[in-house]
Z-matrix of the N, CA and C atoms (Angstrom, degrees):
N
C 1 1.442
C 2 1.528 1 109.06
N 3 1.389 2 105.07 1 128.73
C 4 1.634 3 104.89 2 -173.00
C 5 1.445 4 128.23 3 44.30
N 6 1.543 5 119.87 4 4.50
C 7 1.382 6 118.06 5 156.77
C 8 1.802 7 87.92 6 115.05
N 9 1.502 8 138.78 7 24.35
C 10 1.209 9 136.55 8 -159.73
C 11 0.991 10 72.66 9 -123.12
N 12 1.920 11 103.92 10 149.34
C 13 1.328 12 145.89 11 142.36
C 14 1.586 13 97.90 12 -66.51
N 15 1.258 14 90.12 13 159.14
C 16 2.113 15 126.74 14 170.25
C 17 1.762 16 82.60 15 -48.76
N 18 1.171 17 112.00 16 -57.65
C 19 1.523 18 93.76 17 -154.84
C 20 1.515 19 111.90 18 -85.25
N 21 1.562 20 112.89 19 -2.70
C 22 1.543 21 130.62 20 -176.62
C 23 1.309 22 95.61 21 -73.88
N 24 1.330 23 117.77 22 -48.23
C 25 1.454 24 115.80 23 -176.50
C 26 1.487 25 119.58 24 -78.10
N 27 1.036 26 142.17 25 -32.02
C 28 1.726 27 147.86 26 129.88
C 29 1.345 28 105.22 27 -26.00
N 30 0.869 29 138.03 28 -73.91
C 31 1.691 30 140.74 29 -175.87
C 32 1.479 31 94.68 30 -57.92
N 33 1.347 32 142.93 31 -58.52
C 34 1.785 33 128.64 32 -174.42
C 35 1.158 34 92.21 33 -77.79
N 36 1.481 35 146.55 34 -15.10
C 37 1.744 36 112.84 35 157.96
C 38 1.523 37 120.61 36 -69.10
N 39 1.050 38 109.62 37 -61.35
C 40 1.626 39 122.65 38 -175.53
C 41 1.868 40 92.56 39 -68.42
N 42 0.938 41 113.40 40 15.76
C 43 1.606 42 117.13 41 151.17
C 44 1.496 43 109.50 42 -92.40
N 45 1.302 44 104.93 43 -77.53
C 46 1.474 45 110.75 44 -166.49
C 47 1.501 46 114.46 45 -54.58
N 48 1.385 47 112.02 46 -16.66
C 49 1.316 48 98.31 47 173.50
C 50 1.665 49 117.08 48 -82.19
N 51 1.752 50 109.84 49 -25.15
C 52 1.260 51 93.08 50 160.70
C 53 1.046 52 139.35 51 -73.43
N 54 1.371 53 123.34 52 -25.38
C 55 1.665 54 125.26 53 177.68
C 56 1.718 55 98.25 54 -67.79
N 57 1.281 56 112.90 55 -41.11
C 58 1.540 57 99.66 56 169.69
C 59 1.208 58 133.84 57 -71.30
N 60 1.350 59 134.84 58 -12.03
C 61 1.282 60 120.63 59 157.69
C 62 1.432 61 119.90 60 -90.42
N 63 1.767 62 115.99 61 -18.30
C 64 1.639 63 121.54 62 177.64
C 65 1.758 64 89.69 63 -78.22
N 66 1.223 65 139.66 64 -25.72
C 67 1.290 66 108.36 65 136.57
C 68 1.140 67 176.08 66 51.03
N 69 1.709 68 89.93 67 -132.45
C 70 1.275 69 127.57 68 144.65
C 71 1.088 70 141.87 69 -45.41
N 72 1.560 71 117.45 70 -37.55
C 73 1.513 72 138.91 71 -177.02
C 74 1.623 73 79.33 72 -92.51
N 75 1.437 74 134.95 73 -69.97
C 76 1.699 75 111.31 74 -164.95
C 77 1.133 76 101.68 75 -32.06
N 78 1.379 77 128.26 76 -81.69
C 79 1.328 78 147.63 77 -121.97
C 80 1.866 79 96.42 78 -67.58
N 81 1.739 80 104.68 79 -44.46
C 82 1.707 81 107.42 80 -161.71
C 83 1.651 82 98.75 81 -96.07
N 84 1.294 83 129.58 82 -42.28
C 85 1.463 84 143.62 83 170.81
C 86 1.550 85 124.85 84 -77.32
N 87 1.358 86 100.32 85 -28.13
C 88 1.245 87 105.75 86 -177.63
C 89 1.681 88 119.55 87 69.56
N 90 1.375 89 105.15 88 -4.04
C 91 1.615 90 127.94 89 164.19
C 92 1.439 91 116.82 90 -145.34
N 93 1.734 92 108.35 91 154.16
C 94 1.293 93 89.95 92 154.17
C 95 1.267 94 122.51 93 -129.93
N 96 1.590 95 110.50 94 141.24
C 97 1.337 96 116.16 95 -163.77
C 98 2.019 97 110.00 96 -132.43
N 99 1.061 98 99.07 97 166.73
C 100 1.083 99 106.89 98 175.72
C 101 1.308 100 134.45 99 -83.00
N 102 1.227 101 106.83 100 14.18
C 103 1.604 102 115.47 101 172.28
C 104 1.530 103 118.59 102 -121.26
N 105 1.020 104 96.25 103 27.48
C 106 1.600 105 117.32 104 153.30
C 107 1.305 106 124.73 105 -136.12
N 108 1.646 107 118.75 106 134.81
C 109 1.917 108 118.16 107 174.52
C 110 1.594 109 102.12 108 -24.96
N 111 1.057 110 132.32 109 -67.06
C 112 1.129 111 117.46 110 -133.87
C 113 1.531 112 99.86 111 -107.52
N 114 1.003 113 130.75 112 5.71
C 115 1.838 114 140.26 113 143.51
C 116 1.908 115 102.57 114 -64.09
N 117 1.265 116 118.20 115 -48.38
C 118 1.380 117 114.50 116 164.48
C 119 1.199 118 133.69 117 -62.57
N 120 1.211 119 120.05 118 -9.17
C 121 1.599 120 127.88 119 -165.49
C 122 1.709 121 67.64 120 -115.49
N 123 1.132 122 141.88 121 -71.83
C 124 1.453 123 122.96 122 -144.10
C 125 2.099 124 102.52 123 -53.06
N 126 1.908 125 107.52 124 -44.32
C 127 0.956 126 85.12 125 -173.78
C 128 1.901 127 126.92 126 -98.06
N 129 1.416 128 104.62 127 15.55
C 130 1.174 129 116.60 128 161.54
C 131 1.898 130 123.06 129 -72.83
N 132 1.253 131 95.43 130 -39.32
C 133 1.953 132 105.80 131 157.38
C 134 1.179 133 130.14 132 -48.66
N 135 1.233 134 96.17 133 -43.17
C 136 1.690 135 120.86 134 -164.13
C 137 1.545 136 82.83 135 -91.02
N 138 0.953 137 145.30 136 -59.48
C 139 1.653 138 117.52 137 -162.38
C 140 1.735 139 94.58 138 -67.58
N 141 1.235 140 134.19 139 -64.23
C 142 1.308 141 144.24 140 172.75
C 143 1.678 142 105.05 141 -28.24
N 144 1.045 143 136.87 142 -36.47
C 145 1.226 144 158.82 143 173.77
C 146 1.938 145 105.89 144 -71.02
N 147 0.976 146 105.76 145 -34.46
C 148 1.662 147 105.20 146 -169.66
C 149 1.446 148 89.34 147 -119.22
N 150 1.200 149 155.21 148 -8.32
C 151 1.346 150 144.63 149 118.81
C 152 1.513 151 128.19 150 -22.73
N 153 1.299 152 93.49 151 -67.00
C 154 1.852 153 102.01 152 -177.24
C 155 1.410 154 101.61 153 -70.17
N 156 1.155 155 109.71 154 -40.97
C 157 1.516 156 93.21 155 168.12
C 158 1.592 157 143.54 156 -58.65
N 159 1.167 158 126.43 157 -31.88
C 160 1.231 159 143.75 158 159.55
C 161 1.899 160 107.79 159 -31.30
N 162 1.267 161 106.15 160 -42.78
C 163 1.672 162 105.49 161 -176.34
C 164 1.545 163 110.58 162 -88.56
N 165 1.069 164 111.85 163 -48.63
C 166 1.379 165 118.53 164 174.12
C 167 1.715 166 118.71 165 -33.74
N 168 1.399 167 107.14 166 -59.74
C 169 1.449 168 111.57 167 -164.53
C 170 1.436 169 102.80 168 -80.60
N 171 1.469 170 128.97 169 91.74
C 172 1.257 171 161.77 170 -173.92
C 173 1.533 172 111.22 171 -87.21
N 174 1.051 173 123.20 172 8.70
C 175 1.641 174 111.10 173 -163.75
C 176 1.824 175 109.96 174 -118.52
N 177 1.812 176 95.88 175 78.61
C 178 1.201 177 95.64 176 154.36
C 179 2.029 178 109.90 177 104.95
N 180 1.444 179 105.25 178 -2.08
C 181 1.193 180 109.38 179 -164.51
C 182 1.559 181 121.23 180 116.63
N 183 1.573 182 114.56 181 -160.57
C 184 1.470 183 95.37 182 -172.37
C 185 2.271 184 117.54 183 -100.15
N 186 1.107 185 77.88 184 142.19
C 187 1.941 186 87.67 185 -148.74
C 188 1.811 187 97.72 186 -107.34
N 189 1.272 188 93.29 187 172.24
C 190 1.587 189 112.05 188 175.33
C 191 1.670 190 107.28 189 -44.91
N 192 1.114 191 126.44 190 -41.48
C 193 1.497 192 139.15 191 -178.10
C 194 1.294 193 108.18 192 -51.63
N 195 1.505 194 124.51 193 -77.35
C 196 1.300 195 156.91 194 154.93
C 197 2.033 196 92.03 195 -8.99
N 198 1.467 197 96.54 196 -91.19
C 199 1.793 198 107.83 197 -177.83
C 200 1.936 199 90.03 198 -35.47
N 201 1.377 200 141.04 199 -70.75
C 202 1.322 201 138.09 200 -126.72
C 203 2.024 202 77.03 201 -62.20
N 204 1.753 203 104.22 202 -57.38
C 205 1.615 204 102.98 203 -156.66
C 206 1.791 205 119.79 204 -62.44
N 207 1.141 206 107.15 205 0.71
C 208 1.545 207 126.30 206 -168.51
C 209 1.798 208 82.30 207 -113.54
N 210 1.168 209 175.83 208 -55.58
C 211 1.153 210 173.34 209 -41.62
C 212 1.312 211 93.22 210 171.25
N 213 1.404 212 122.05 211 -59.56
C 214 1.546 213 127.18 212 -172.08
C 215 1.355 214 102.07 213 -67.78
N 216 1.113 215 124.11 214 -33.36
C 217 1.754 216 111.94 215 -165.42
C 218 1.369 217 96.52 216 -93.10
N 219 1.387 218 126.21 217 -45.70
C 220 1.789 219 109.70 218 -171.71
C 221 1.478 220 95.76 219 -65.74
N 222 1.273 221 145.94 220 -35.85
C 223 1.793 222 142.90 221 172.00
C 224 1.926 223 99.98 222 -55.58
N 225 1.092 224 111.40 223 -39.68
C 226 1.422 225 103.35 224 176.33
C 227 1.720 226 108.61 225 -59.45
N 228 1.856 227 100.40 226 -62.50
C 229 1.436 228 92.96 227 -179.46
C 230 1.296 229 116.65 228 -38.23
N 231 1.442 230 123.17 229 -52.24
C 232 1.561 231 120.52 230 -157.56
C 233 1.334 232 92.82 231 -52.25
N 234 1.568 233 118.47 232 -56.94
C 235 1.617 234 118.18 233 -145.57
C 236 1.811 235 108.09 234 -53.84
N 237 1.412 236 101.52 235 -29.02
C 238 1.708 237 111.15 236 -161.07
C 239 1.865 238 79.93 237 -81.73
N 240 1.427 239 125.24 238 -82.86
C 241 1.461 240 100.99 239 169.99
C 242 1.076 241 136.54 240 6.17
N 243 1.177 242 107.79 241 -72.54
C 244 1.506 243 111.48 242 -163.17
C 245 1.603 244 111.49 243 -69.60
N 246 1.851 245 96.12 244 -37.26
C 247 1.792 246 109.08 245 178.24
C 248 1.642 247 96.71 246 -44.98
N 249 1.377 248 122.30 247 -58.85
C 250 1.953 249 141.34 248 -140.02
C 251 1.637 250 99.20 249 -80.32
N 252 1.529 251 106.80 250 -37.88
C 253 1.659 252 102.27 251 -150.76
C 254 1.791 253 82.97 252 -138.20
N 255 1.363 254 91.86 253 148.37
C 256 1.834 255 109.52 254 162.02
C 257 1.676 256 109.15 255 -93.84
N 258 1.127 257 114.13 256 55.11
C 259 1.697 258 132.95 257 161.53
C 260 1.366 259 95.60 258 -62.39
N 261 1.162 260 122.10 259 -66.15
C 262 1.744 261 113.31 260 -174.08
C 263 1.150 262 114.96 261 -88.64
N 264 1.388 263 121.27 262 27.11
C 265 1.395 264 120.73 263 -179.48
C 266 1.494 265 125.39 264 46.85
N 267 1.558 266 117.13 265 -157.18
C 268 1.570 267 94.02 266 161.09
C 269 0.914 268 153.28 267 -17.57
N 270 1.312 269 106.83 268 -64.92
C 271 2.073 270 132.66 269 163.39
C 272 1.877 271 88.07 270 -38.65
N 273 1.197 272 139.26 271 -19.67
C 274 1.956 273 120.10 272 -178.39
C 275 1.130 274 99.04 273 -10.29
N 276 1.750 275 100.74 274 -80.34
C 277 1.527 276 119.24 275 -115.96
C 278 1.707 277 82.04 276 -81.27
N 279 1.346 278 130.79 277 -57.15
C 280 1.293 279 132.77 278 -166.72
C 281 1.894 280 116.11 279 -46.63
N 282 1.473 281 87.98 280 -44.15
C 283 1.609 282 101.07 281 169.66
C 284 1.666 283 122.44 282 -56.09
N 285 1.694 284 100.26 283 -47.51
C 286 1.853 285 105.98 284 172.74
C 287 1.979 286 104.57 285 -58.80
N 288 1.300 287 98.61 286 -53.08
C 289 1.513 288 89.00 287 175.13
C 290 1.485 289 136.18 288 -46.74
N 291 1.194 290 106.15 289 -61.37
C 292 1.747 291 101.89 290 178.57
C 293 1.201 292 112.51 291 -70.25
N 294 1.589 293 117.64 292 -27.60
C 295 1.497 294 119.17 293 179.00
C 296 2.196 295 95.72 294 -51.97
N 297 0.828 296 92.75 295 -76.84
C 298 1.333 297 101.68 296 -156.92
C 299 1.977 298 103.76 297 -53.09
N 300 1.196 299 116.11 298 -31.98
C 301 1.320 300 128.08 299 153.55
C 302 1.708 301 105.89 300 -46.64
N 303 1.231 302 130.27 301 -64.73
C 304 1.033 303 143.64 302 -178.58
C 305 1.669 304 114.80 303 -52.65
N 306 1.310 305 102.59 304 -33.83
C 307 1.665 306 112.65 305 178.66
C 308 2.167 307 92.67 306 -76.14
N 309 0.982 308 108.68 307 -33.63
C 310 1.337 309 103.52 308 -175.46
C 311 1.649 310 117.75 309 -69.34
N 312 1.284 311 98.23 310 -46.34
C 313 1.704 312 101.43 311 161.35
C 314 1.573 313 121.36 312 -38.37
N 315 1.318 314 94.78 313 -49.71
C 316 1.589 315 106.11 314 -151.26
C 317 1.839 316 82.15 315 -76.87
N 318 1.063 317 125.00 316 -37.60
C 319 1.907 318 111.86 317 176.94
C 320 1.652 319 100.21 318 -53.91
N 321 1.012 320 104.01 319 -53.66
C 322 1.817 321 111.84 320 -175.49
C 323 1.464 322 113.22 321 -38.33
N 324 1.209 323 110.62 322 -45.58
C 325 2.095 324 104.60 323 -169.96
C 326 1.799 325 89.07 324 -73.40
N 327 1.253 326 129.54 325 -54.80
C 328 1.433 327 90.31 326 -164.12
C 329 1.241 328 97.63 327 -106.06
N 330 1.248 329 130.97 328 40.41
C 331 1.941 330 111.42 329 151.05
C 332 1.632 331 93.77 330 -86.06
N 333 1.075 332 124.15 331 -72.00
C 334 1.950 333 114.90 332 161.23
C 335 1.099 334 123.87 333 -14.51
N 336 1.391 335 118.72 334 -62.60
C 337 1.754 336 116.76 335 -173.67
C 338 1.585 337 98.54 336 -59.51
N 339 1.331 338 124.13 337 -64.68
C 340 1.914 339 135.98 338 -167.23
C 341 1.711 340 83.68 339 -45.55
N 342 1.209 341 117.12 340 -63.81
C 343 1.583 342 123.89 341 -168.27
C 344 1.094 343 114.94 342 -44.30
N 345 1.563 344 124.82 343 -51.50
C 346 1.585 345 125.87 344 -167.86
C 347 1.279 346 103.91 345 -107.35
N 348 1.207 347 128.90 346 -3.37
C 349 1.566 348 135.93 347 151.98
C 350 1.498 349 127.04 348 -59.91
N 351 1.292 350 103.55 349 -33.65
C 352 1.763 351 103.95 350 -175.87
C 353 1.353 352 96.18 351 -128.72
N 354 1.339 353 153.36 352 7.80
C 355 1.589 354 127.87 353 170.23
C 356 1.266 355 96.34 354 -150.02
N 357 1.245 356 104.63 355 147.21
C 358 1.333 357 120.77 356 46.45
C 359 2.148 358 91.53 357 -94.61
N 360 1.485 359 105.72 358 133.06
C 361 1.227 360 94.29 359 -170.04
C 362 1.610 361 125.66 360 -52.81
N 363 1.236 362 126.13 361 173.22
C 364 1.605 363 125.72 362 -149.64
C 365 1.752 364 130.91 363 43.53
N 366 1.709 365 90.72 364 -26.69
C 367 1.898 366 76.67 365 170.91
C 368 1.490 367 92.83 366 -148.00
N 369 1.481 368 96.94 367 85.53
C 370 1.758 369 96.73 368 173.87
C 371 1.773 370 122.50 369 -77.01
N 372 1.404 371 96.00 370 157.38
C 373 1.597 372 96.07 371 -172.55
C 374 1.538 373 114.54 372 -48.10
N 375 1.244 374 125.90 373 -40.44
C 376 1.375 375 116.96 374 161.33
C 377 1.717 376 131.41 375 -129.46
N 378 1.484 377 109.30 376 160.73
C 379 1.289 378 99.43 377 -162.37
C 380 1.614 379 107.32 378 -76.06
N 381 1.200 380 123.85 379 -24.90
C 382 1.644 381 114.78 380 172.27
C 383 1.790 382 108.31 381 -158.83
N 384 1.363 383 99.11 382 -176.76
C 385 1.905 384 98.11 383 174.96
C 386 0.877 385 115.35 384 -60.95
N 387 1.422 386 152.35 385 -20.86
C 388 1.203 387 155.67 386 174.98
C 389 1.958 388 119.45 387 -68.83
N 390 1.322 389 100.23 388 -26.93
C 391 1.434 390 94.52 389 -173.13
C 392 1.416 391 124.84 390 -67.96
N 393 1.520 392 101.93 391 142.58
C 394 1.510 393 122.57 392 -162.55
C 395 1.522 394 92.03 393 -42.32
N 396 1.358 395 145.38 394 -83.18
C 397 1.526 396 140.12 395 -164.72
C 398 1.358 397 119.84 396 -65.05
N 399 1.439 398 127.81 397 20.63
C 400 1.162 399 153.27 398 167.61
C 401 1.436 400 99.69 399 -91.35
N 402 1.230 401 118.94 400 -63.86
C 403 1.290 402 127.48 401 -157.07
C 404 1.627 403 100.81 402 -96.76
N 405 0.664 404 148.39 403 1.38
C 406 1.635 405 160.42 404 147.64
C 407 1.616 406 99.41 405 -58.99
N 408 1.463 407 112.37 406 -77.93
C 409 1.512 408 135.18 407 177.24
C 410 1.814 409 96.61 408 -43.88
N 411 1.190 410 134.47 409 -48.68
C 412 1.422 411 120.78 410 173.05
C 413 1.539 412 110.68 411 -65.41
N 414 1.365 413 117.82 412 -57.67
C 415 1.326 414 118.48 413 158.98
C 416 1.414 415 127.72 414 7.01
N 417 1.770 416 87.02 415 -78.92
C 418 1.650 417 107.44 416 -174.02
C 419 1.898 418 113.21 417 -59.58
N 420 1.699 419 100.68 418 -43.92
C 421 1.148 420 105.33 419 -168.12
C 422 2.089 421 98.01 420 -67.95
N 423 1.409 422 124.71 421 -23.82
C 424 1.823 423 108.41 422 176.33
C 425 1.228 424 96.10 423 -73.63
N 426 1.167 425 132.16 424 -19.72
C 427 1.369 426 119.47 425 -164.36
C 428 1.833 427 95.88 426 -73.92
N 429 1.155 428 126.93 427 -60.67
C 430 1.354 429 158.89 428 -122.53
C 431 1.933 430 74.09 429 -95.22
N 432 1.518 431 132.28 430 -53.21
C 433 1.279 432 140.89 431 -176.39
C 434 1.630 433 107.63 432 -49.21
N 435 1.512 434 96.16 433 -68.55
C 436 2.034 435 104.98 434 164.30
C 437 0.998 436 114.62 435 -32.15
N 438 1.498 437 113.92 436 -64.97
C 439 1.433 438 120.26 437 -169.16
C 440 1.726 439 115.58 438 -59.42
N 441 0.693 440 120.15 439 -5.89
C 442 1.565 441 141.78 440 -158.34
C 443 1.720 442 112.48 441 -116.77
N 444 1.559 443 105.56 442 -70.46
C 445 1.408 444 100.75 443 144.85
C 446 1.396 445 146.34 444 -20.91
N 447 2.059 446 102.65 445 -53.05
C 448 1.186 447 93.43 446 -173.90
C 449 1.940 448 108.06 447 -97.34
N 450 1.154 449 96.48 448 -12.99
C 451 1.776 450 105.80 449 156.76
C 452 1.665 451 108.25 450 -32.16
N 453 1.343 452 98.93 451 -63.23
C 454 1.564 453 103.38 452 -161.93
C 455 1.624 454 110.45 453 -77.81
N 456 1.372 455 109.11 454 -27.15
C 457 1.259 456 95.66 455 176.80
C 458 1.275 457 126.68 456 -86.57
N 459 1.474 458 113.88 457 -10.49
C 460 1.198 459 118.95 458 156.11
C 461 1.708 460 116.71 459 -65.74
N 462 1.291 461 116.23 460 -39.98
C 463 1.532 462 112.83 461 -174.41
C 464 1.927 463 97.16 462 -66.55
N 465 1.172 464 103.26 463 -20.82
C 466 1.618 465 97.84 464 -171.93
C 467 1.699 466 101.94 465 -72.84
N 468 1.194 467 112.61 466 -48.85
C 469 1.402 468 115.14 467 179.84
C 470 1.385 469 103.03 468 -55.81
N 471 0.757 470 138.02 469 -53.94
C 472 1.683 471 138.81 470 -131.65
C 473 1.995 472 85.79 471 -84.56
N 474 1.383 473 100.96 472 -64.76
C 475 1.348 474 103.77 473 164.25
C 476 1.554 475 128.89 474 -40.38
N 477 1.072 476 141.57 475 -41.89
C 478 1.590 477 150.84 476 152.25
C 479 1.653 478 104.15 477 -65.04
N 480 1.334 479 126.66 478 -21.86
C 481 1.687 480 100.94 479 168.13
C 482 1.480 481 86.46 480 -103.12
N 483 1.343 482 160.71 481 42.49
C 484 1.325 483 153.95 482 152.65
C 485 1.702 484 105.73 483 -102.84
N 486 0.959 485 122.71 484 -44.73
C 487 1.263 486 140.83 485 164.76
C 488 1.632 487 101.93 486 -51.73
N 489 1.372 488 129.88 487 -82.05
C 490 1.323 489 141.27 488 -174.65
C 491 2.011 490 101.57 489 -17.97
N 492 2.107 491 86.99 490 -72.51
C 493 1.428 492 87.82 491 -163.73
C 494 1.884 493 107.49 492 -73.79
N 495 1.453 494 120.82 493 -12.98
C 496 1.595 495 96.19 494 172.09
C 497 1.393 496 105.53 495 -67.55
N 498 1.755 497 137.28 496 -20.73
C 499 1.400 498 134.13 497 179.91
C 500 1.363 499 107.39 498 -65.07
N 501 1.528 500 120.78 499 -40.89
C 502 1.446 501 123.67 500 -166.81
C 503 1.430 502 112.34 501 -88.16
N 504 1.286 503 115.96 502 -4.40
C 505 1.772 504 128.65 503 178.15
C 506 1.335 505 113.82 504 -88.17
């Protein structure tokens, strides 16, 4: 199907379920974190997700693919860090956020690229990862990540000085 191995297709399930519950947590949390079910299922996928991937990407030695799934998991570690321990001090809570925001991006460039790479099948929207409206379309989506990022870290602040002054009232 679409040019996937047995295990291509295991790896785009236990994909889609993570981009669908990281999501989920945007859309209902507005983050995703680990102290909710479905912040755990996003980042239990996502490691399971950058696992299966590691075998799959076959072409030639170790590739852009390889670096993205090794990138996502040390950004995971930090995010759970930063959640567990005040290593980054203040900066924690802001750091667990975009980190784990940031792990969501990084699913985004290649569920798009695999997506607009092979379908509509026989004449997909583009001829490989490299193409100019490929890379525009990633573009938009770091931009769209920042913008998003700094959303949340502002709602994080605003929330920690709301907290402060109901303590000091």
């Amino acid at each position: 199907m679409f040019g996937l191995t047995s295990l291509g297709i295991v790896h785009t399930a236990i994909s889609l379920i993570a981009v669908a519950a990281g999501a989920a947590c945007l859309f209902r949390d507005q983050e995703i974190s680990l102290r909710t079910p479905l912040g755990r299922v996003y980042v239990a996928t996502t490691v399971l997700t950058c696992l299966t991937s590691f075998p799959i990407f076959q072409h030639g030695g170790f590739g852009k693919p390889h670096a993205l799934g090794i990138i996502t998991l040390v950004v995971l570690l930090i995010a759970y860090v930063s959640a567990r321990t005040a290593l980054f001090g203040r900066a924690s809570p802001y750091v667990e956020v975009v980190s784990y925001s940031a792990t969501f991006f990084f699913h985004l460039v290649p569920a798009v690229t695999e997506t607009l790479t092979r379908l509509p099948s026989g004449s997909p929207v583009f001829d490989g990862p490299d193409a100019p409206g490929l890379q525009t379309i990633n573009g938009v989506m770091f931009i769209l990540f920042i913008a998003g990022a700094a959303a949340q870290v502002r709602r994080r602040m605003n929330g920690h000085a709301a907290a402060l002054t109901s303590r000091l009232a």
